[in-house]
C-alpha positions in Angstrom: 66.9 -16.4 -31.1 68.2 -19.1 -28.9 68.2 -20.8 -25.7 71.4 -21.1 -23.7 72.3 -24.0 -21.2 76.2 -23.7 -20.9 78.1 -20.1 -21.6 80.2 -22.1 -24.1 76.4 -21.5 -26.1 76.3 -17.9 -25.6 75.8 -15.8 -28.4 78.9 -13.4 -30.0 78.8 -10.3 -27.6 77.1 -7.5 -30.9 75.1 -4.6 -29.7 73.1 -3.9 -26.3 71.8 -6.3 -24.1 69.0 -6.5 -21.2 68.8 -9.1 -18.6 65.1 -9.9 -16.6 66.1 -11.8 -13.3 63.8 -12.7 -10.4 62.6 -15.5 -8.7 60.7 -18.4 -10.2 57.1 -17.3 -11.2 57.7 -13.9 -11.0 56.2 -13.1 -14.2 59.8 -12.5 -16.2 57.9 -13.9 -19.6 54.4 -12.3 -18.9 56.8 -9.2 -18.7 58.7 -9.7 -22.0 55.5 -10.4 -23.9 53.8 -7.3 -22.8 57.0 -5.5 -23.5 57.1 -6.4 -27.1 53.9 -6.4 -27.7 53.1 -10.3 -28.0 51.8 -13.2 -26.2 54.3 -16.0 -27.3 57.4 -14.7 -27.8 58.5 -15.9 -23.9 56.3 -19.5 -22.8 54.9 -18.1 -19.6 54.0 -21.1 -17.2 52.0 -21.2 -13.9 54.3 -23.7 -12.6 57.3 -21.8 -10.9 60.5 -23.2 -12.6 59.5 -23.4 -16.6 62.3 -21.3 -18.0 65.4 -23.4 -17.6 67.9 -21.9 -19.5 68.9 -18.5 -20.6 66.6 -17.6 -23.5 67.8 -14.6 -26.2 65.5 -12.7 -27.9 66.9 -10.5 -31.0 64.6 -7.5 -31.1 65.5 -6.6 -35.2 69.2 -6.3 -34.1 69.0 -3.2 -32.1 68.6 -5.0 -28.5 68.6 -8.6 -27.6 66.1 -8.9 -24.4 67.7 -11.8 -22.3 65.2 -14.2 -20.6 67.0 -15.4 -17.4 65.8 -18.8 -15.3 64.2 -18.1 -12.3 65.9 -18.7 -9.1 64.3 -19.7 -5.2 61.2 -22.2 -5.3 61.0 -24.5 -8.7 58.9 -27.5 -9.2 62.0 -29.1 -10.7 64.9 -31.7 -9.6 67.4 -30.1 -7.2 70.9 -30.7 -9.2 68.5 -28.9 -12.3 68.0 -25.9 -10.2 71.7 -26.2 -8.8 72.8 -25.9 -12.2 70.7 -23.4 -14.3 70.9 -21.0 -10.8 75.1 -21.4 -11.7 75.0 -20.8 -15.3 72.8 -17.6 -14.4 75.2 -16.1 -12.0 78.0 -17.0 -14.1 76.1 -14.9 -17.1 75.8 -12.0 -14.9 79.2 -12.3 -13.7 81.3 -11.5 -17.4 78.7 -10.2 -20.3 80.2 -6.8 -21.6 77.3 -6.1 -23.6 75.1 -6.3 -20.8 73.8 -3.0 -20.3 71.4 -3.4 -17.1 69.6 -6.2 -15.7 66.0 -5.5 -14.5 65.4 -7.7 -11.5 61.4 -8.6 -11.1 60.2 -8.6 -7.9 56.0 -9.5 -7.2 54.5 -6.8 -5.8 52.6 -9.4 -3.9 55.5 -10.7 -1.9 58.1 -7.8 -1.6 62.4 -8.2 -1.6 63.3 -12.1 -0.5 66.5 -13.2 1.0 67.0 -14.6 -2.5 66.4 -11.0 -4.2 68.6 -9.8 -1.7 71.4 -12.1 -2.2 71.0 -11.4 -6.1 72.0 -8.0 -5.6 74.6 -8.1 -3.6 76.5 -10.1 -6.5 75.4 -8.3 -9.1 76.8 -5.1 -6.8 79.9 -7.0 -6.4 80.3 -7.8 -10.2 79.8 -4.4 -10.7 76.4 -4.9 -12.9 74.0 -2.3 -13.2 70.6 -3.2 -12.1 67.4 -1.7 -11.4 64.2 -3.2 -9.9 61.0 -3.6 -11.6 57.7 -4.4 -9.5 55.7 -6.8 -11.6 52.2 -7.8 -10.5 51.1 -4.2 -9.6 47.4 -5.2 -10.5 47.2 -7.2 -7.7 48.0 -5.5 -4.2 46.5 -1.8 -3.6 47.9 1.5 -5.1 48.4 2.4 -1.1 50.5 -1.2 -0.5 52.2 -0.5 -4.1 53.8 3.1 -3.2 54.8 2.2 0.7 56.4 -1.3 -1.4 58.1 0.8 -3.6 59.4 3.6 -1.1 60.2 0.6 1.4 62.8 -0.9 -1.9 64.1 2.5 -3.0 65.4 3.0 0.7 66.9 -0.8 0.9 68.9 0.0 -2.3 69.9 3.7 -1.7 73.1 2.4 -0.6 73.6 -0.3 -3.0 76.4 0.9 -5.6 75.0 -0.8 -8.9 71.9 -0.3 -7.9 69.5 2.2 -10.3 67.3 4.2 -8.1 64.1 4.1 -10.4 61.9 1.7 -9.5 59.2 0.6 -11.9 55.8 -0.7 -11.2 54.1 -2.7 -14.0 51.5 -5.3 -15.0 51.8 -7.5 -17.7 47.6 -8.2 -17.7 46.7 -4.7 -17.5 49.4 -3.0 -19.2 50.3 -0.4 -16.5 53.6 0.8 -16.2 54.8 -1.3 -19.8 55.5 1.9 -21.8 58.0 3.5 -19.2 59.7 0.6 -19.0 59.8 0.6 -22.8 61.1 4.1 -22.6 63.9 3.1 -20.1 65.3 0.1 -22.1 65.2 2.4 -25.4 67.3 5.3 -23.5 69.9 2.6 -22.8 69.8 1.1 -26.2 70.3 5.1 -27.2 72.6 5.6 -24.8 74.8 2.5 -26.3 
């Protein structure tokens, strides 16, 4: 639909939104391709730092699917990542369309400072969240569930916080449809 660098560029507030936040290379794109069932609607990079702006996707005017830059390590100046990490938090801050943002956090790596310090303004704005694990293919079902019970106990207490936690892979498809489900119960729910 379009990509936004200053929130004087965001769209008119019409029908449901959903945000994808996490840190830079997390697999946000990957994660929006497999959701819609494509592999360029989102340009995934290997290079942490790619998306760098806030990138709308109209799904046939029922949802818009909101493509969020990365935040934490980014091969890209330092005023560049001052800026687009700003224009995020400032999204976050005032959408009232915005029905939940899913935060992405690699299975691989766990909850960082940065993930950490994302949800305590997004529980401070108020904005409902909920966490999706994305790179489940890649660490052990064993490491996957004790990751998963380790998050749902640092969030129990978080106040915007939703307590289902999703575990997906983009490569292999695992866990894509229940996160489908989830984002069509909100657009439902809307």
């Amino acid at each position: 639909m379009r990509g936004v660098v200053s929130l004087d560029q965001l769209p008119d507030e019409r029908g449901p939104e959903v945000a994808f936040a996490g840190r830079s290379n997390v697999g946000k794109s990957s994660l929006l391709n497999a959701l819609v069932g494509r592999k360029d609607l989102a340009r995934a990079s290997a290079s942490p730092g790619r998306t760098q702006e806030i990138n709308y996707f109209n799904l046939g005017g029922s949802v818009r699917l909101v493509d969020l830059a990365g935040y934490g390590y980014a091969r890209a100046a330092r005023k560049d990542v001052v800026r687009w990490t700003r224009l995020v938090r400032e999204f976050l801050k005032g959408r009232a369309t915005l029905r939940r943002v899913f935060l992405l956090v690699d299975s691989r790596h766990g909850l960082k400072e940065s993930d950490e310090a994302l949800m305590v303004a997004l529980d401070g704005a108020a904005v409902n969240y909920q966490l999706v694990l994305t790179k489940s293919d890649k660490v052990k079902p064993t490491a996957l569930t004790a990751l998963s019970d380790a998050i749902a106990q640092a969030i129990a207490k978080r106040p915007a916080a939703h307590p289902v936690i999703h575990a997906t892979s983009a490569e292999t498809g695992a866990g894509i449809p229940m996160l489908r489900a989830e984002i069509a119960a909100l657009i439902e729910a809307s």
